[in-house]
C-alpha positions in Angstrom: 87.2 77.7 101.0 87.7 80.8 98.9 90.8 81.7 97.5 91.7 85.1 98.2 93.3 87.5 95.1 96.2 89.7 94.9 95.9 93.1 94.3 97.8 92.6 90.5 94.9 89.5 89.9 92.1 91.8 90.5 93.4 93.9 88.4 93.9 91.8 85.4 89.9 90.6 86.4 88.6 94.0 86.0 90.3 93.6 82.5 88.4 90.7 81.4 85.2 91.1 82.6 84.9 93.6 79.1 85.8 90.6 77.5 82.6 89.1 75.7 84.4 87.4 73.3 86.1 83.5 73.3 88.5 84.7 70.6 89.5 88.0 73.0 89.8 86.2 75.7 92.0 83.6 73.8 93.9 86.2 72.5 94.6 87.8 75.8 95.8 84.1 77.5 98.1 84.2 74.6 99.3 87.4 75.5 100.0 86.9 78.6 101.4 82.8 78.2 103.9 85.0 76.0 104.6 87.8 78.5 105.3 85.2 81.4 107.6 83.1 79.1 109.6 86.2 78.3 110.1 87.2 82.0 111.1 82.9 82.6 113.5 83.2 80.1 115.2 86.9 81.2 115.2 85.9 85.0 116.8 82.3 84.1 119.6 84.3 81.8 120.4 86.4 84.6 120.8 84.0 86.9 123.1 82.2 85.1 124.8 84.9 84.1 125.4 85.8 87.9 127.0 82.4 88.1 128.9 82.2 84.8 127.5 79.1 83.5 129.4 77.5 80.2 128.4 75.9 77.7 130.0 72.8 79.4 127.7 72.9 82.2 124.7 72.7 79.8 125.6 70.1 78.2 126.6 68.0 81.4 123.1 68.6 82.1 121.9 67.1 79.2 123.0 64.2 80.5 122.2 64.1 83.4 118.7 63.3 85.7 117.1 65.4 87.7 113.5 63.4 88.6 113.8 62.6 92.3 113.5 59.2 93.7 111.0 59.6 96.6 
């Protein structure tokens, strides 16, 4: 079965299909590792800004399991 592409993956195809290069297209996965782990870490801050996390609550976490039992 095929998988069928966005219009935003085509996109970023027609990019890299100039790309002859490993080391180019290595460098662009890097780019875009570090683009996708900046937009994590902004949407994660927001949201717990919206719900006015402390630093309590973090380190409760810490402590704390989160692996389900199935």
């Amino acid at each position: 079965m095929a998988a069928v592409l966005n219009n935003s993956q085509l996109e970023v195809l027609k990019v890299l299909k100039y790309l002859k290069d490993e080391k180019d297209v290595a460098e662009i996965k890097s780019l875009l590792v570090a683009y996708l782990s900046e937009k994590v870490v902004r949407s994660a801050d927001n949201a717990f800004d919206e719900r006015q996390y402390s630093e309590g609550v973090f380190n409760k976490w810490k402590k704390e399991h989160f692996r389900k039992t199935s």
